[in-house]
N, C-alpha and C positions, 0 to 999 in steps of 0.2 A: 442522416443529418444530425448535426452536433444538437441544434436546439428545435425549438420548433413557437409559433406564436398564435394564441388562441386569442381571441379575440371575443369579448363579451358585453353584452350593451348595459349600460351601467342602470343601477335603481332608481338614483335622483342624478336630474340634472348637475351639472357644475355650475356654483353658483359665478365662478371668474368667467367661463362662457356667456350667461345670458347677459353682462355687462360688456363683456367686448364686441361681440358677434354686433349688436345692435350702434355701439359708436365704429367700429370698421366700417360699417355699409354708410353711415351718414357720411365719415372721412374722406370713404372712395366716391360716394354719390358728387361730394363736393369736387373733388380731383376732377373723375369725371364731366360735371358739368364745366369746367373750367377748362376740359380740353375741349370742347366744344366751342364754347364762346370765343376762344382762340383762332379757331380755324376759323369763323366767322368773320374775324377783323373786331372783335366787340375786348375790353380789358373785363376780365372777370372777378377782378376786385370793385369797380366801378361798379358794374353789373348786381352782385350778390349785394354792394351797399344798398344801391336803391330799392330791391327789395327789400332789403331789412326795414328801410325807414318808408317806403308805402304801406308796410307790413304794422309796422311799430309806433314809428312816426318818425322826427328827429330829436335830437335832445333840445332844442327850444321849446318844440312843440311839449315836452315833457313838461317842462317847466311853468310854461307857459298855464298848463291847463287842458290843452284843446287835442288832447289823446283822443282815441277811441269813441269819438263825437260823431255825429252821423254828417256827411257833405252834402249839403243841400243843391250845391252843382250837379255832385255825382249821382242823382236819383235816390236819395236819403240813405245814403254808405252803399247800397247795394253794387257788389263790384262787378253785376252784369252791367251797369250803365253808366260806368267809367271811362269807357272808349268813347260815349259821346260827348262826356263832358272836357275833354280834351286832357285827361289823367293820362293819357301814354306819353305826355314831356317828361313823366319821372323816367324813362326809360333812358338808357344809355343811346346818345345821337348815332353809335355806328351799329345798331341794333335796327336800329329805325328807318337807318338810311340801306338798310341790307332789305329789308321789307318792302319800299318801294320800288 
């Protein structure tokens, strides 16, 4: 053989790896969920909005003041008792209508 390839595991990490390696996986995570919500019949731009803003809020709600405030409907913020206070309307209608 003309060459030959040795292979050796390096001292320190790369620090350009533990920067990519970690936004690839969110990237594909998001790809990924978006082919999902596709085959579903759901838009997953809609979709990932609404979480962001049950998550965050909206930017009125920024504005406004009333972020991160605990929902006295929702069992005082706590998001196991969401579903009874009728918090799944944030959810996209063909998410909801695939559920029933």
């Amino acid at each position: 053989m003309p060459f030959s390839v040795k292979l050796e595991k390096r001292l320190e990490p790369s620090q350009t790896i533990a920067y990519i390696v970690p936004v690839a996986s969110f990237v594909l995570a998001l790809l990924f969920g978006a082919a999902l919500l596709t085959l579903v019949g759901a838009n997953p731009w809609q979709t990932y909005r609404a979480m962001l803003e049950g998550a965050f809020g909206t930017p009125a709600q920024w504005r406004a003041g009333r972020v991160l405030q605990p929902d006295r409907d929702a069992g005082q913020g706590h998001p196991a008792y969401a579903h009874r206070a009728g918090s799944l309307h944030r959810l996209p209608h063909a998410i909801l209508e695939h559920w029933r």
